[in-house]
C-alpha positions as CSV (number, residue, x, y, z in Angstrom):
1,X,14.5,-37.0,23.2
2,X,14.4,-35.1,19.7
3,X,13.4,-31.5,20.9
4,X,9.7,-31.0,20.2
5,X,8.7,-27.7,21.0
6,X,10.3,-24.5,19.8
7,X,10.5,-21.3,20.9
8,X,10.0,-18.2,18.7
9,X,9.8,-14.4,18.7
10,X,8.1,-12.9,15.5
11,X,10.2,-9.3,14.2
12,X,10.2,-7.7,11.1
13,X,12.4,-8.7,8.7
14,X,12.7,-6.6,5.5
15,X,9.6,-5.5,5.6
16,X,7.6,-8.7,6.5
17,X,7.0,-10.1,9.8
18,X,9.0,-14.0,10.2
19,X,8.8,-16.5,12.8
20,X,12.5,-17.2,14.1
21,X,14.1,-19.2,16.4
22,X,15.1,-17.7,19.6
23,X,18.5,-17.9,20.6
24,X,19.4,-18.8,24.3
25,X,22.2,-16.3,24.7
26,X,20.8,-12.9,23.1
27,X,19.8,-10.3,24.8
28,X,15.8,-9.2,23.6
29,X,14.1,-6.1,24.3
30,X,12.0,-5.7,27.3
31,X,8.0,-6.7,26.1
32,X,8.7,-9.2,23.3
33,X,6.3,-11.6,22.7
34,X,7.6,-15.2,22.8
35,X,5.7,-18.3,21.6
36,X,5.8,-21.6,21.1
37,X,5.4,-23.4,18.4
38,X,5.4,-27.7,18.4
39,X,3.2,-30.3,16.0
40,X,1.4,-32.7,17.7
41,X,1.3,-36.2,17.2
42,X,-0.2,-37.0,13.1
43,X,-1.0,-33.3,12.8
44,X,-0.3,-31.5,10.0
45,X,-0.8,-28.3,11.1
46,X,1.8,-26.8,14.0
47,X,0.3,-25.2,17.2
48,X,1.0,-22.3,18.6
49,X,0.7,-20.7,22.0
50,X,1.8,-17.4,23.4
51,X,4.2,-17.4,26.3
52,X,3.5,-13.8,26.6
53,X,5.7,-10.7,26.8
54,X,7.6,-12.1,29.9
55,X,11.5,-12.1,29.9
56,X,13.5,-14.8,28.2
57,X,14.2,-17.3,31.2
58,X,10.4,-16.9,31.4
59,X,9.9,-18.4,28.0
60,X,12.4,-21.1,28.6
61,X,11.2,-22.5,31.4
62,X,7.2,-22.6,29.7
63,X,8.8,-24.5,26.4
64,X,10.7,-27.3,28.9
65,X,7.1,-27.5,30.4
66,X,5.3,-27.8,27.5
67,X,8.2,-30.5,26.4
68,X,7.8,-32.6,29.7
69,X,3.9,-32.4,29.0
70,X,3.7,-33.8,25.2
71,X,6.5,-36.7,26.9
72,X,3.9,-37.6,29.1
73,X,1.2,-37.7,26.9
74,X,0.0,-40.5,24.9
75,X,1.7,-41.2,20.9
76,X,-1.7,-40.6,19.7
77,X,-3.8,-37.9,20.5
78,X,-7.4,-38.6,20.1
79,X,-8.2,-35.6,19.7
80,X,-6.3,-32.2,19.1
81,X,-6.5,-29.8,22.0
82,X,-8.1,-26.5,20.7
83,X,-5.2,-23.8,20.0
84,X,-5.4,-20.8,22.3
85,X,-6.3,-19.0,18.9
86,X,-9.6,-21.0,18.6
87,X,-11.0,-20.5,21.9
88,X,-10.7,-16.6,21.6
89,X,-13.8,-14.7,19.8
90,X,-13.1,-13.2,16.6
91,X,-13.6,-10.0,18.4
92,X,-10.8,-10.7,21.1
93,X,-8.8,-11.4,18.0
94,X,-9.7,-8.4,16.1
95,X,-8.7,-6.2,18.8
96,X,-5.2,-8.6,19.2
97,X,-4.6,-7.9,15.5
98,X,-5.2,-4.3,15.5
99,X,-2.6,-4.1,18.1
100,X,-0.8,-6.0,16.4
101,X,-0.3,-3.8,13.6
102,X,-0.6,-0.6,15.2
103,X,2.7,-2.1,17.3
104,X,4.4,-3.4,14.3
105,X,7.8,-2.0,12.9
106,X,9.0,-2.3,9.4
107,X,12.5,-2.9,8.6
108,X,13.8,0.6,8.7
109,X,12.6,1.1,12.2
110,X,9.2,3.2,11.0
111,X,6.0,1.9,11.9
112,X,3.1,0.8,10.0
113,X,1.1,4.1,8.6
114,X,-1.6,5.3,10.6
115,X,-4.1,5.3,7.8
116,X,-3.0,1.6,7.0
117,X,-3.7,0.3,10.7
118,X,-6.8,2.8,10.2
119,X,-8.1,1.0,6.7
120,X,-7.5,-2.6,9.0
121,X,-9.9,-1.3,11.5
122,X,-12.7,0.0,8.9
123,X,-12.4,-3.1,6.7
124,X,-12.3,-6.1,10.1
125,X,-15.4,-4.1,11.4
126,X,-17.6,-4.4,8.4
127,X,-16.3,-8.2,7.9
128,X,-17.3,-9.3,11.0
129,X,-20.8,-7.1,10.9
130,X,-21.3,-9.1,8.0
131,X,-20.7,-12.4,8.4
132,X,-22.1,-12.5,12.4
133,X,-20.0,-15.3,13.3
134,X,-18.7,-15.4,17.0
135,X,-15.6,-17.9,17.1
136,X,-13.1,-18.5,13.9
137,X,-14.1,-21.8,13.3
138,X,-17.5,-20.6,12.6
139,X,-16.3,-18.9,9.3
140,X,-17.2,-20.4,5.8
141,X,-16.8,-20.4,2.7
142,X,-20.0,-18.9,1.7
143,X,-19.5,-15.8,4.3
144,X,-16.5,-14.9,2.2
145,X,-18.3,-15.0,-0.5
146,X,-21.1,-13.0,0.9
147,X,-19.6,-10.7,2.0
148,X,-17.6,-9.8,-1.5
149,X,-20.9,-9.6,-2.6
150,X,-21.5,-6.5,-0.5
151,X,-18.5,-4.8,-1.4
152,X,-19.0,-5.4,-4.7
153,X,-21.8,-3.3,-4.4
154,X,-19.9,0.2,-4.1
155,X,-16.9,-0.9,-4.9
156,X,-13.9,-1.4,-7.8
157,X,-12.8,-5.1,-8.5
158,X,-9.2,-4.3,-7.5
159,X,-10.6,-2.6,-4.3
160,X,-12.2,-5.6,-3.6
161,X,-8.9,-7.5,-3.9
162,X,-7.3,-5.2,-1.5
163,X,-9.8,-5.6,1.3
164,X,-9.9,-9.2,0.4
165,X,-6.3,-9.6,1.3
166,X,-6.3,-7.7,4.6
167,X,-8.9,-10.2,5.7
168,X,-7.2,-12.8,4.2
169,X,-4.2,-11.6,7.2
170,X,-6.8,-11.0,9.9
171,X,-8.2,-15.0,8.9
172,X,-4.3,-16.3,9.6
173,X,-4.2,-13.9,12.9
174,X,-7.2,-15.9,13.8
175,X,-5.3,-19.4,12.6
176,X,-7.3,-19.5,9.3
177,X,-6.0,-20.4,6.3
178,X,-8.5,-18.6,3.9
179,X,-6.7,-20.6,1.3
180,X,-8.7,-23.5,2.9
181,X,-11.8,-21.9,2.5
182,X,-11.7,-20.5,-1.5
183,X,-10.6,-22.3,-3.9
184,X,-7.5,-20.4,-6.2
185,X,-10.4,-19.6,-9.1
186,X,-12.7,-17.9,-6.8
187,X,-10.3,-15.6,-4.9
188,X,-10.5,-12.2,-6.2
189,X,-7.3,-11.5,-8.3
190,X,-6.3,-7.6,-9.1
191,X,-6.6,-7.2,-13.0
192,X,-4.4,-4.3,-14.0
193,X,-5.0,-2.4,-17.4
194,X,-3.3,0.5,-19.1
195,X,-3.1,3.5,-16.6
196,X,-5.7,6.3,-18.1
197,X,-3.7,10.0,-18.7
198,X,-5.2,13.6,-19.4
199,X,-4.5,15.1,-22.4
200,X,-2.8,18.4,-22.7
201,X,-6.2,19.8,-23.5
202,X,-7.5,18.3,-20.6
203,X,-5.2,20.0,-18.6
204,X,-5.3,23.2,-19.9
205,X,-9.0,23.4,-19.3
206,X,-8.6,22.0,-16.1
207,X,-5.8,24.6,-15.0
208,X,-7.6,27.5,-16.5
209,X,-10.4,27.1,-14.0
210,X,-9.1,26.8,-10.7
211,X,-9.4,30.4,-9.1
212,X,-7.2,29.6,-6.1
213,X,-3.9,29.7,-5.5
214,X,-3.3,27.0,-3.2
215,X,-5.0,24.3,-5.2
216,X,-3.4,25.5,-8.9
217,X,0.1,24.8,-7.4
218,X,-1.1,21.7,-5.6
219,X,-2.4,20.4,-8.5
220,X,0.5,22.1,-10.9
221,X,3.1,20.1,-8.4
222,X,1.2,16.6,-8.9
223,X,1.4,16.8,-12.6
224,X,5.2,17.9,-12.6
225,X,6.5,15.5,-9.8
226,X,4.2,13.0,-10.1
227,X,4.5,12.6,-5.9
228,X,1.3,10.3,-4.2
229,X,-1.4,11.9,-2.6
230,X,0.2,12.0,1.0
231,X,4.0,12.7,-0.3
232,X,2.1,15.9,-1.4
233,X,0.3,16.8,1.8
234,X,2.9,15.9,4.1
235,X,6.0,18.2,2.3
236,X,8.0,20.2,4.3
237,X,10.2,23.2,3.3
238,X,13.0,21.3,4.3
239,X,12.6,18.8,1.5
240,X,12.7,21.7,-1.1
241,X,15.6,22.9,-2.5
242,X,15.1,26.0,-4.5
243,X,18.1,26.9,-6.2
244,X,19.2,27.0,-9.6
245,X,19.2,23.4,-9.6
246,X,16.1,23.0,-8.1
247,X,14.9,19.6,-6.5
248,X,12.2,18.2,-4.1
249,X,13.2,15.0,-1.4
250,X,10.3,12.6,-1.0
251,X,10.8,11.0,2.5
252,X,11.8,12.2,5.9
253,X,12.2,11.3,9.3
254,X,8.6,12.9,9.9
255,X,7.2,11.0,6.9
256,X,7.7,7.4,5.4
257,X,7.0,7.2,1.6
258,X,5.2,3.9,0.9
259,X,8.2,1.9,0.1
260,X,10.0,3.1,3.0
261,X,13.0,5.0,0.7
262,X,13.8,8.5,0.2
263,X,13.9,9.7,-3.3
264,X,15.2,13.2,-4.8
265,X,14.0,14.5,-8.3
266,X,14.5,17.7,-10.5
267,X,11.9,20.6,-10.1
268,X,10.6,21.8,-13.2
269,X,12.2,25.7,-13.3
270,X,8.4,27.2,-13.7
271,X,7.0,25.5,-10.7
272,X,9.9,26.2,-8.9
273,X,9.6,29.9,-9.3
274,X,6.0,29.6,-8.1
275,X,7.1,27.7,-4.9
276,X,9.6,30.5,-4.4
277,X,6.8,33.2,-4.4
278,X,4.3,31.0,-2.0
279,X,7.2,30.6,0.4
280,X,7.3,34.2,0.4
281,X,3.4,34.6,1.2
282,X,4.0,31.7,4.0
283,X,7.6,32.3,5.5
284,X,6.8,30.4,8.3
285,X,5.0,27.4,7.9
286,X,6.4,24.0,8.3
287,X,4.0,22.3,5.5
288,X,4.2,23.6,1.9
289,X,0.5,22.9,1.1
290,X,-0.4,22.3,5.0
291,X,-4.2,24.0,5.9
292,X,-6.1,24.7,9.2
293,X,-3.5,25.6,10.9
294,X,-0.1,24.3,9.0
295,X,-1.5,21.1,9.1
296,X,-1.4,18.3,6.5
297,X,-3.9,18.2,3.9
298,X,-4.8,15.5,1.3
299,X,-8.9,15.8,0.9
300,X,-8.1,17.5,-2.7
301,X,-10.6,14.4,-4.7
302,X,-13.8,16.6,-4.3
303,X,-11.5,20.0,-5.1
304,X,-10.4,18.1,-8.3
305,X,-13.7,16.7,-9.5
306,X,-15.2,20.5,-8.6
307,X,-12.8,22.1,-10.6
308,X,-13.4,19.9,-13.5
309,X,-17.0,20.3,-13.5
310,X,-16.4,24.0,-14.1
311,X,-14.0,23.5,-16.6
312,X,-16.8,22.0,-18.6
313,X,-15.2,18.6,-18.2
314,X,-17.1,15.4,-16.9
315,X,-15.6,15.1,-13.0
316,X,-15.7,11.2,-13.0
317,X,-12.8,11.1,-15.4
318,X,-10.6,13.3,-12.9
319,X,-9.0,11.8,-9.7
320,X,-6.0,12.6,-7.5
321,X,-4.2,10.0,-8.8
322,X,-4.6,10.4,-12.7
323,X,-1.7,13.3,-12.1
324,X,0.7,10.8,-11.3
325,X,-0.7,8.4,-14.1
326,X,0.1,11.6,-16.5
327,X,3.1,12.6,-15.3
328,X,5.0,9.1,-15.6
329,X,3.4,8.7,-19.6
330,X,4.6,12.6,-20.6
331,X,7.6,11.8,-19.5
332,X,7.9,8.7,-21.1
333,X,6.5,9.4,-24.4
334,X,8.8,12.6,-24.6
335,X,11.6,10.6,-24.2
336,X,13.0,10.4,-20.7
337,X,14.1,6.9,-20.6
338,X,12.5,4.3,-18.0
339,X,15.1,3.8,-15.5
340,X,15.4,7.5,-14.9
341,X,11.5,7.8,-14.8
342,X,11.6,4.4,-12.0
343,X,13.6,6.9,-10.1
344,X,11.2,10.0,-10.7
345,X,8.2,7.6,-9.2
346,X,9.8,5.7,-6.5
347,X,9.4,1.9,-8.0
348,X,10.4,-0.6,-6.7
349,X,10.6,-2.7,-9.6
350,X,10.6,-2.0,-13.3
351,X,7.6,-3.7,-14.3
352,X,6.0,-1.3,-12.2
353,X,7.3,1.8,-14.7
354,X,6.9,-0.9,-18.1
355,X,2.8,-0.3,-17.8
356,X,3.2,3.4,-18.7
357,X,4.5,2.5,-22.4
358,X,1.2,2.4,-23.7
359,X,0.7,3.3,-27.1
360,X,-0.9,6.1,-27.8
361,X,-4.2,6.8,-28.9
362,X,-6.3,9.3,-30.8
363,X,-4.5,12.8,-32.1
364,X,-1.6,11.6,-30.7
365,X,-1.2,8.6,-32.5
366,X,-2.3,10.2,-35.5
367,X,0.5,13.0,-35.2
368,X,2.9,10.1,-35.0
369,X,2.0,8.3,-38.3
370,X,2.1,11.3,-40.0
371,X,5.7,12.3,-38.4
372,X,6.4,8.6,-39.9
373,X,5.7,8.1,-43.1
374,X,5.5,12.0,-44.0
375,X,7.2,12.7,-47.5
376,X,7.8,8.5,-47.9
377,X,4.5,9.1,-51.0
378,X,4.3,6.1,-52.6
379,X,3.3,6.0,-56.7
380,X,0.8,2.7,-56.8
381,X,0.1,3.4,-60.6
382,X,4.0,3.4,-61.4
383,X,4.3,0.3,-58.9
384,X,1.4,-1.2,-60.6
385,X,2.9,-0.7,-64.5
């Protein structure tokens, strides 16, 4: 008989979790999860069910039982037995998936961020507050859509898209393709535009009103590096070098940058010299910009948007991230060239760097077509005769 039933373990495989094949003669780590996996008779759809996190002989013997069972039943099934998935509550499953992630490891041996596992708890909650189902079968169409609606109320579109496709993962944990539910035109899709920069005058209002000296070299060390919110807070001493070739490391054994590499850049000479001198005032902290008690510390948004109030500036046009948006288009637009500039922000991909070429606007632009066709004067009333 053509083997029916397969038996799987799910690791991580760059980055993504994958269903393989397990293999008879390796040894696996005590506590992994095997399943089975087999399609029943005209189904279109394969079945799963969870063997558990019992050793490997275990597993083996529960797939030639599950084989001997689908020999003895009938070619056609009138009906397709319910999947363990479907006869849990989607609460028993939200608590299965938040394990799941909070016991998931990524390729390079680091686990999911505690803030991402965090966010998956926040946004499953409110879903299921929303839509009041009980069991995954129960979900439709129109509580998707509902609940979008909700968000929508106090949030961005592309926020929306993000929460829309961690609950599109929690619908498959539960053995729902959302897919099935929304059709391709009505599934929010991220729009991105050209990433907004402050202008040097922006800037220099912005720096001339700070008053302390913890935030002016927080926010001085955004602008120059161009380092994410948490590659700020969680920087350690060790990842500086202050020399005369001065450079900061993004990425430690402490702390996983978001795409899981390390990175090294140059340290503007200026902002060096002020690390220098705060290093002096804190000779033995661990974090550079760590508070209460050398801890780290992100919560800068409300510090930013208070500092630009008082700089005369409106504070809805200033947010943590908008330093890393500038950095990336000075740099560009003074001529570093892209690749290098990639490096400098950690990207992945190139396309990712291509949407800071934007062209500029305003004084800028008007600099530039002066610099351009300055001294080219053109005589219409010889060109004329």
């Amino acid at each position: 008989m053509k083997q029916r039933v397969k038996l799987l373990v799910r690791p991580t495989v760059k980055g993504k979790r994958r269903w393989i094949e397990v293999n008879p003669k390796k040894q696996y780590e005590p506590g992994t999860i095997f399943t089975l996996r087999w399609l029943p008779e005209r189904a279109k759809n394969y079945r799963y069910e969870s063997c558990g996190a019992v050793g490997l002989d275990s597993a083996l013997r529960q797939r030639m039982s599950q084989e001997i069972k689908l020999m003895k039943e009938p070619e056609t099934e009138a009906e397709p037995a319910k999947s363990p998935l479907q006869k849990q509550t989607l609460e028993e499953l939200r608590d299965a998936f938040l394990e799941d992630k909070s016991t998931t490891f990524k390729s390079d041996g680091s686990s999911i961020d505690g803030d991402t596992v965090q966010t998956y708890k926040l946004v499953t909650r409110e879903f299921l507050d929303t839509v009041k189902r009980t069991m995954p079968s129960q979900i439709t169409r129109q509580d998707l859509k509902n609940w979008m609606a909700q968000l929508r109320k106090r949030l961005e579109h592309n926020s929306v898209c993000n929460y829309y496709k961690q609950i599109a993962g929690f619908l498959k944990f539960c053995g729902i393709d959302h897919r099935t539910l929304l059709p391709k035109n009505e599934r929010p899709k991220p729009t991105y535009g050209t990433p907004e920069a402050f202008t040097q005058e922006e800037m220099t209002k912005f720096f001339f009103a700070i008053t302390d000296e913890r935030e002016a070299l927080v926010f001085e060390f955004l602008l120059k590096t161009g380092a994410r919110k948490n590659e700020m807070a969680f920087l350690t001493w060790d990842c500086l070098n202050l020399s005369s070739s001065p450079t900061v490391r993004f990425g430690s054994a402490d702390f996983r940058t978001k795409t899981g590499t390390e990175r090294t850049i140059p340290l503007e000479r200026e902002l060096a010299n002020k690390l220098s001198v705060w290093r002096e005032k804190n000779p033995t902290t661990k974090y550079v910009f760590g508070k209460n008690g050398d801890q780290p510390y992100s919560k800068y948004l409300r510090v930013c948007t208070t500092i630009a109030q008082r700089a005369g500036m409106n504070p809805e046009k200033f947010w943590l991230h908008k330093f890393r948006d500038t950095f990336a288009t000075w740099a560009l637009r003074r001529g570093v060239d892209i690749r290098t500039v990639q490096h400098w922000l950690g990207h992945a991909n190139i396309t990712m760097t291509q949407k800071y070429l934007a062209p500029e606007q305003g004084e800028h632009a008007q600099n530039q077509i002066n610099k351009a066709f300055s001294g080219g004067r053109i005589d219409h009333e010889a060109s004329a005769g």
